[in-house]
N, C-alpha and C positions, 0 to 999 in steps of 0.2 A: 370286834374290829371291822368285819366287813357291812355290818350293820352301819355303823358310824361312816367308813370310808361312802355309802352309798348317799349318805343325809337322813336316812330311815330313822323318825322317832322312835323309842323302843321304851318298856320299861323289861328288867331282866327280874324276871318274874323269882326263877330257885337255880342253885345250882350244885351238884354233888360232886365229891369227889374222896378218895377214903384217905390220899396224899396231903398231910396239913401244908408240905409247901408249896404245892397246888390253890388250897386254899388263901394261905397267905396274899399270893401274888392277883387272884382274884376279888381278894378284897378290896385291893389296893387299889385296883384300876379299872373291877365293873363289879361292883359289890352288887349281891340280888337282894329279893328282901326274905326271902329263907336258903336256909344254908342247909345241904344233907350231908351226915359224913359217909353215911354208909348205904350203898343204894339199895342194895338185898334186904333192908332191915327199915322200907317204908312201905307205909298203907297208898296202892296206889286207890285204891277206891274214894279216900279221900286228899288225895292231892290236889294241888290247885290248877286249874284250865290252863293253857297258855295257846295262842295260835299259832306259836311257832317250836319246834321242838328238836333240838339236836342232840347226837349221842355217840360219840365213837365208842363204842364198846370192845372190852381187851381182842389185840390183835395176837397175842403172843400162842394160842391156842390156833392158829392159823397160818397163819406166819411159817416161808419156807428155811427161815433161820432159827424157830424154834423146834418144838419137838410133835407137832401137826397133831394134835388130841383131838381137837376140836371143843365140843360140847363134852368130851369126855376128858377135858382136861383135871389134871390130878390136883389143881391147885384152885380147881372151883371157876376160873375164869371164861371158860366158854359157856357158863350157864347166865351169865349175866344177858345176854340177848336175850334173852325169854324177861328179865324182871325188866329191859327199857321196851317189849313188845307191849309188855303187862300193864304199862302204863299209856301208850298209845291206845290200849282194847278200852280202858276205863276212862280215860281223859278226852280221846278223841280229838287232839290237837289239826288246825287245819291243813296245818303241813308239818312236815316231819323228814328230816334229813339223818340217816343213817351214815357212816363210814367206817373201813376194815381195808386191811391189805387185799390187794388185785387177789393173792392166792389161794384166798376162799373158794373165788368162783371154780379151781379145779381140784380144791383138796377133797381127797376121796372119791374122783371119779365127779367130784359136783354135786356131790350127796350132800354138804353141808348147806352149798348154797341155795340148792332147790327146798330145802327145809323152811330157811330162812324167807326167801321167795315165798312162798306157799303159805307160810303162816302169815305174814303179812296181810298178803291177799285176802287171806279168811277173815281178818277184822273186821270185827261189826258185819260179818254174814257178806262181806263186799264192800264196807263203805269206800276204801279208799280207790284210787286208781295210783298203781306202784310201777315208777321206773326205775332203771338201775343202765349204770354204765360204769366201768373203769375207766377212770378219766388222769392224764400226768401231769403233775405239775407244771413241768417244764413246756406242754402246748401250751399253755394259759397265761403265757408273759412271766414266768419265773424261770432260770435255767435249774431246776431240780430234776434228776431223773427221781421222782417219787408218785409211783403206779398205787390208786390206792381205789376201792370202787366202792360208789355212794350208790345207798337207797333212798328215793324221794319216792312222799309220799303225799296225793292229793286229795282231800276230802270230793266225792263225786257231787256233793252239792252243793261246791264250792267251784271247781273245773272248768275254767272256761274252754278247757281243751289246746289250750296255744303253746304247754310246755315243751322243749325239746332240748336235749342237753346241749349245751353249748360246744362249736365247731374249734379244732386247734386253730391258732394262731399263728403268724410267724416268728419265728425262734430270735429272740432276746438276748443278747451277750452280757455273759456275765460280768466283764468288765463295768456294768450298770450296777451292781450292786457289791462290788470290792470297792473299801478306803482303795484310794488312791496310791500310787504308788510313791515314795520322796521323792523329791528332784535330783535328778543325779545317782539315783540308787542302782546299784549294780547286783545282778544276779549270778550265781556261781556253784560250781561243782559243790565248793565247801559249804554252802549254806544247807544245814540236815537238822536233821534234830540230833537231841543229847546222845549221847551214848547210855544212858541208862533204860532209854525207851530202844531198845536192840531191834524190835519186830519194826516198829515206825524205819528205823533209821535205816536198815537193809532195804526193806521195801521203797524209800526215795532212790537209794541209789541202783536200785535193778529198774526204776519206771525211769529214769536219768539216761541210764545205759540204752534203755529198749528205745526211747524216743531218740534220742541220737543217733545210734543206727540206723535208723528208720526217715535219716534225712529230717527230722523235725526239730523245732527250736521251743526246747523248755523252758528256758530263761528270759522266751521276748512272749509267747504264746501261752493263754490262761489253761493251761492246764489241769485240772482238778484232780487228786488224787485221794484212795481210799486207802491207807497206809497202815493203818492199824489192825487190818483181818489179815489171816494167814497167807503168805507168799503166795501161793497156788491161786488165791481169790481175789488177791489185790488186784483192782481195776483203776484205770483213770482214763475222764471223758476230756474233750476239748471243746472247752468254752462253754461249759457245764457242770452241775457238782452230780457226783453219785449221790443215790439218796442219804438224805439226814436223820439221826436213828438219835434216840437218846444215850447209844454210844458211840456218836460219830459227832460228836458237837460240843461247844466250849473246849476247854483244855483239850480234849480229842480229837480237834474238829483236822477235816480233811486238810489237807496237803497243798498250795499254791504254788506254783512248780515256777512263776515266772516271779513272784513274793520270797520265795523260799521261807515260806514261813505256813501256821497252821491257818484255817478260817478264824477266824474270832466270833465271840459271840454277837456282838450286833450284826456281822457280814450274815450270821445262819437265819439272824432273825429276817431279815433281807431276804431271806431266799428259802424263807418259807412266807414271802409275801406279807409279813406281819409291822408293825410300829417300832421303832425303837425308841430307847430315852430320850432322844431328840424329838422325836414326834409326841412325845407328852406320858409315855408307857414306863411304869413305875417300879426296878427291877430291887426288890425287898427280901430275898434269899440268895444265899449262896449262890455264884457266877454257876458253877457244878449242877446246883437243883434248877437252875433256871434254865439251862442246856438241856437236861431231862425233858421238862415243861416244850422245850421249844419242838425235840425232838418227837416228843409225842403228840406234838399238836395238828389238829389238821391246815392244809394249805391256806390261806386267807384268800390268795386269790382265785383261788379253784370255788371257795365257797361263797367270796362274791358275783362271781359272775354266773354261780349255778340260784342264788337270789335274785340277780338280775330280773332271771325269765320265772322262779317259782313265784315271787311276793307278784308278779302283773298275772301269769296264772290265776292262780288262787282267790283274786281279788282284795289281796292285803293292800293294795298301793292304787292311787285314781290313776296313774299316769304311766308311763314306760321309764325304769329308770337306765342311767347311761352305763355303758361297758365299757370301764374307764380302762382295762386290763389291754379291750381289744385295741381302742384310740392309741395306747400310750405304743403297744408291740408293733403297730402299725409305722412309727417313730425310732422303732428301737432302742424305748427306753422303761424308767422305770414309771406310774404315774405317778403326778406329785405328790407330796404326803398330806393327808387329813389330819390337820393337829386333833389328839387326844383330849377333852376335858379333861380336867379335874374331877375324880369322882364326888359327887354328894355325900357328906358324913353322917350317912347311917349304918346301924348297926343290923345285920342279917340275925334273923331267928334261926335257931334249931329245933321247932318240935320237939318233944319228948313224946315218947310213945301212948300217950294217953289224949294228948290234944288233936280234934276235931279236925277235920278240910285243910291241914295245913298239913300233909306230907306229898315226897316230890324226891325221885332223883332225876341225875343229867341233867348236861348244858340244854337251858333253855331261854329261849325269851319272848316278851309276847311286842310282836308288833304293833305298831298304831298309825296313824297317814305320814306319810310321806314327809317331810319338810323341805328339803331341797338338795336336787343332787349336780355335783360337779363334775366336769369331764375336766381327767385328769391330762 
């Protein structure tokens, strides 16, 4: 997507994921020409090249909501960084973007992240040059509070030396990416959720109560609330959403306090910077599985605008492309949308474990010039 939003030709080389409705929705709308299901279970040795390479690797081993294992997590998942390093050490792609939740950088004291850091760095005896910043959504022209820190990585004899993460923006109302309100629609104490959903529905009326007291107007003012975690952690921001988890989205999605109603899934996709079915984006699973997807996906526009400066870096692009994120936040809006192709119907291989130069996990794709970019 933010390949596309930029004008950047691209062909998407492989892409893994062990979730078939993961795969599904990837087929649909950027099919690669191999498909992995299982990442732990390829030869990176002979994988295919790509010059660009992406990878969120499980957060859940990290993560101050889960049970913070790390590398020693019991369910296998924090080893998986070592198998997308494994493939950087043997592929050597010319850039390489990493992502994991902010809380890495201090679980343990920062022993995880200086690992990770450190091994990096050791690729290929030094080839790369590795930055890292925890970068939020919500400076980047989305209003998400979602803290999430990317490792980028630059082949040194590729470098032109000009990378620098990209600076926040001015804050973006969320009112840009909520449907609209009806004409005439009135907002009210009585609008909650069911009675069946008890946790949701107490938690509107104590963030109801707390903003009323407090001289505030929940009914005219976008409010965002996180309604569904325990009374004690329930939070809500103004004129911004708490972050979006893949259990805080679709049917769960947070709270509209001035809506009196939940997010909907095209609003999350919205605000995690992404395309929705109007923009040409093909949704082929369950509303349920496609709110997972969305909730684990990384920012769109965090990752364009950190392409911006890595593909002119690198030397993937002849020219400077545009910060359509920054132009639009500059406006206080959202930029316009990049209609979606239609994907080409072809079918993705999957190696079997016997076939030659065609193993590969992770989101990747391999760049090629430029085509033409629009400021939004």
């Amino acid at each position: 997507m933010a390949l596309t939003n930029l004008g950047v030709d691209f062909k998407h080389v492989f892409a893994c994921d062990i979730d078939k409705h993961v795969k599904e929705t990837i087929m649909s709308n950027f099919p690669p020409k191999f498909w992995y299901s299982d990442l732990t279970a390829r030869d990176n040795a002979s994988a295919p090249s790509t010059d660009l390479y992406v990878a969120g690797f499980p957060c859940q081993p990290f993560s101050a909501a889960g049970k913070q294992q790390g590398f020693g997590d019991e369910k296998g998942r924090g080893t998986i960084f070592w198998k997308v390093r494994e493939y950087i050490n043997a592929q050597r792609p010319k850039v390489f973007i990493l992502e994991n939740v902010s809380r890495l950088k201090t679980l343990h004291g920062g022993q995880y992240y200086r690992d990770i850091r450190g091994s990096l760095e050791a690729v290929g005896r030094g080839s790369y040059n590795i930055y890292d910043r925890i970068l939020n959504t919500m400076e980047h022209g989305v209003p998400q509070n979602r803290k999430r820190i990317y490792f980028v990585g630059i082949l040194k004899s590729m470098d032109r030396g000009t990378f620098s993460f990209p600076e926040p923006l001015p804050r973006v109302s969320i009112e840009n990416f909520l449907d609209p309100k009806p004409k005439g629609a009135r907002v009210s104490a009585t609008m909650l959720p069911p009675k069946s959903a008890s946790t949701a529905r107490r938690n509107v009326k104590i963030a109801i109560r707390r903003l009323l007291r407090a001289g505030k107007r929940p009914f005219v003012q976008p409010y965002i609330a996180d309604i569904d975690s325990t009374t004690p952690r329930m939070k809500y921001m103004l004129d911004q959403a708490p972050c979006i988890t893949c259990n805080r989205c679709g049917g769960r999605g947070h709270w509209i306090m001035n809506r009196g109603r939940r997010l909907n899934i095209v609003e999350t996709m919205r605000l995690q910077g992404m395309h929705t079915p109007k923009d040409g984006f093909n949704i082929v699973v369950k509303t349920s599985e496609t709110a997972k997807q969305v909730g684990n996906a990384m920012s769109v526009n965090v990752l364009e605008r950190l392409l911006v400066r890595i593909l002119s870096a690198a030397r993937l692009v002849p020219r400077a492309l545009p910060d359509r994120w920054a132009h639009a936040a500059r406006l206080d809006r959202m930029p316009r949308p990049v209609r979606l192709q239609a994907p080409a119907k072809t079918k993705s291989k999957e190696p079997q474990a016997a076939a030659p130069k065609r193993r590969a996990g992770g989101l990747t794709a391999r760049t090629a010039k430029r085509a033409r970019g629009r400021l939004g």
